[in-house]
C-alpha positions as CSV (number, residue, x, y, z in Angstrom):
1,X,-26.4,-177.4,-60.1
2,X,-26.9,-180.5,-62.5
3,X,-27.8,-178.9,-65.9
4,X,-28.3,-181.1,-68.8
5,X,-29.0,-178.5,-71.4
6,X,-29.5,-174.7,-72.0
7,X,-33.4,-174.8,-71.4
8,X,-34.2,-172.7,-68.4
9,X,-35.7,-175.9,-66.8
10,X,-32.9,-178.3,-67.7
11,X,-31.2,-178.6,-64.5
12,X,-32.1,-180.0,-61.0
13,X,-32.5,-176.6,-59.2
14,X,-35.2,-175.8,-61.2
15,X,-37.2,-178.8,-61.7
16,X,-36.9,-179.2,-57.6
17,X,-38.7,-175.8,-57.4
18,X,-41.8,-177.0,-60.1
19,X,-41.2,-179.9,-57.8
20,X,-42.0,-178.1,-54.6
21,X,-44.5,-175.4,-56.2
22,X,-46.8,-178.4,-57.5
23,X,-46.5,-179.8,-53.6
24,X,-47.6,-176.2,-52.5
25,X,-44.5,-176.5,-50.5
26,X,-42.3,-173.6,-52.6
27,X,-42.3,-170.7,-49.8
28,X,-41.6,-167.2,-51.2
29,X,-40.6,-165.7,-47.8
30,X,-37.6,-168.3,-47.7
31,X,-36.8,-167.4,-51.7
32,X,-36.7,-163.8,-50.6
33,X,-34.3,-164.6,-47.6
34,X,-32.0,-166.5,-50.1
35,X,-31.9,-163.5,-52.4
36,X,-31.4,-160.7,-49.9
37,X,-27.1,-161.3,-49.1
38,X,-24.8,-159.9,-51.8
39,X,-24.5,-163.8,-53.5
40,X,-27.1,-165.5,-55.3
41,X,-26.3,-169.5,-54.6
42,X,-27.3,-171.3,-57.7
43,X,-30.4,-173.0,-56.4
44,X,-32.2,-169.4,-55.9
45,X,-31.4,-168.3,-58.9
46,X,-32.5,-171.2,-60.9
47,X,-35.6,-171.0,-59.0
48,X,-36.3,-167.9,-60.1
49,X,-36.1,-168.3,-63.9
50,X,-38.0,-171.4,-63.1
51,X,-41.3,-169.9,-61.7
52,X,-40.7,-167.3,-65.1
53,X,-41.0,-169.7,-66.7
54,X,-43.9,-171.4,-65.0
55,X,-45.4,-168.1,-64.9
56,X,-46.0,-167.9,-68.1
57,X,-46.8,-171.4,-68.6
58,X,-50.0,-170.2,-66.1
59,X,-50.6,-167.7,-68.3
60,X,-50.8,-169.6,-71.5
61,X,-48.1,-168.3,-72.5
62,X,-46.0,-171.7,-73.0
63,X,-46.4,-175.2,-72.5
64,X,-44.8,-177.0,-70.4
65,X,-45.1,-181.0,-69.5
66,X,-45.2,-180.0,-65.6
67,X,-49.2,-179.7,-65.3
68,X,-49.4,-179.5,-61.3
69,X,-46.9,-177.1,-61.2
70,X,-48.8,-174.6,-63.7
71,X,-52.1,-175.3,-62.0
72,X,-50.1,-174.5,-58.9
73,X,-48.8,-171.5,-60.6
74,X,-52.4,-170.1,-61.6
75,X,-53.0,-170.1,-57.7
76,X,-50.1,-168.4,-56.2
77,X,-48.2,-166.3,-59.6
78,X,-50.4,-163.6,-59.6
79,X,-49.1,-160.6,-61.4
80,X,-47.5,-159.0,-58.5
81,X,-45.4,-161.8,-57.2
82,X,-44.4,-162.1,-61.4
83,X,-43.2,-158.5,-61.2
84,X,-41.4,-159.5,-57.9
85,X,-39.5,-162.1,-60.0
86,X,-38.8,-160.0,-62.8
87,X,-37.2,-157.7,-60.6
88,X,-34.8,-160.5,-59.0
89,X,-33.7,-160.7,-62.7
90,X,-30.7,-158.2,-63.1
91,X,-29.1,-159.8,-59.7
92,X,-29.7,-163.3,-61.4
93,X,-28.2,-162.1,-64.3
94,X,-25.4,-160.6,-62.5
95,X,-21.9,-160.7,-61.4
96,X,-23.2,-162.2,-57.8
97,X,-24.9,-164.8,-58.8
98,X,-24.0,-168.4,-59.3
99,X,-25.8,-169.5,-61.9
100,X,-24.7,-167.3,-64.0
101,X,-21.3,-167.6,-63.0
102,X,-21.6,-171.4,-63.8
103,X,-23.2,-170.4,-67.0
104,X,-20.0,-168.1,-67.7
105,X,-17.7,-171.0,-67.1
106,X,-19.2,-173.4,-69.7
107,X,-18.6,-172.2,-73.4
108,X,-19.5,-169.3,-75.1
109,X,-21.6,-170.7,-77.3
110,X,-23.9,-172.6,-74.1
111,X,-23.7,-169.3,-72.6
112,X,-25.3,-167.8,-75.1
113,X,-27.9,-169.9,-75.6
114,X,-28.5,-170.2,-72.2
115,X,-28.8,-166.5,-72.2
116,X,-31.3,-166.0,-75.0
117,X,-34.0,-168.1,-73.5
118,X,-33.9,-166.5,-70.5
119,X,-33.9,-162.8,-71.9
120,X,-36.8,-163.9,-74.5
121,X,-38.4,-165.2,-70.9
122,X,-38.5,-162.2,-69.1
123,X,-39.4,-160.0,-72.3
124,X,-42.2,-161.9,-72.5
125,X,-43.6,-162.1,-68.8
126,X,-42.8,-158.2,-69.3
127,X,-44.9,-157.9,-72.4
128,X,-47.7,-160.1,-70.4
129,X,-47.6,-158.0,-67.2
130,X,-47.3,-154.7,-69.3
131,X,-50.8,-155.6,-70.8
132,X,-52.0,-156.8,-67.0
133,X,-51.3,-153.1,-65.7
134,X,-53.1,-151.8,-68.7
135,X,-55.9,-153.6,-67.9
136,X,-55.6,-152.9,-64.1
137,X,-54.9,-156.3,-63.3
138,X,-52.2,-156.0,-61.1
139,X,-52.5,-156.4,-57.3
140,X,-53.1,-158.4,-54.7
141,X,-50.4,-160.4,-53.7
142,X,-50.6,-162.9,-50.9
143,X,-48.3,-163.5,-48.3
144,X,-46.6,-167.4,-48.6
């Protein structure tokens, strides 16, 4: 993984998947099948917190400088595939993952930068999906 900085999208896995999700080549079924085995490589776990992050970029939730990949977003992030990524978190997060491993490996202090972008991420695609399912908003996921 080339990472350049703690920002969830400074590295090469993840700006590869904005990369292929503004293409409309970024295939969920092939995601899943890289998240099933008991290790997360580091590409499918960047790609996760990427799409959180482009998530709620196609929410208005943040701005990012990777317009066809929001607009992208808006078609294919509907609330059900951003609980589906929310839910990949804690094996992201976790001790079979790569990219956090990586993350572990650099210093402490990168780590936990690194860290609280991604929690303050997924808090707020939480917080944006918790008033979705309030509304009744949620539903209706596609296949690829």
């Amino acid at each position: 993984m080339g990472t350049w900085s703690t920002e969830i999208l400074g590295n090469d896995s993840a700006l590869d998947t904005l990369g292929a999700l503004a293409d409309r080549e970024l295939s969920f079924t092939d995601l899943a099948d890289e998240l099933r085995g008991d290790y997360i490589e580091s590409d499918a776990g960047a790609a996760v917190l990427a799409l959180i992050e482009v998530a709620l970029a196609a929410r208005g939730l943040r701005e990012l400088p990777y317009g066809e990949a929001v607009e992208a977003a808006r078609d294919v992030l509907d609330d059900e595939r951003a609980a589906w990524l929310l839910e990949q978190t804690d094996r992201v997060l976790g001790s079979g993952s790569e990219v956090y491993e990586l993350w572990q490996e650099a210093s402490e202090q990168s780590l936990s930068e690194w860290l609280g972008k991604v929690e303050a991420s997924i808090e707020d695609l939480r917080q944006a999906l918790g008033t979705a399912v309030s509304a009744g908003a949620v539903g209706g996921g596609s296949d690829d």
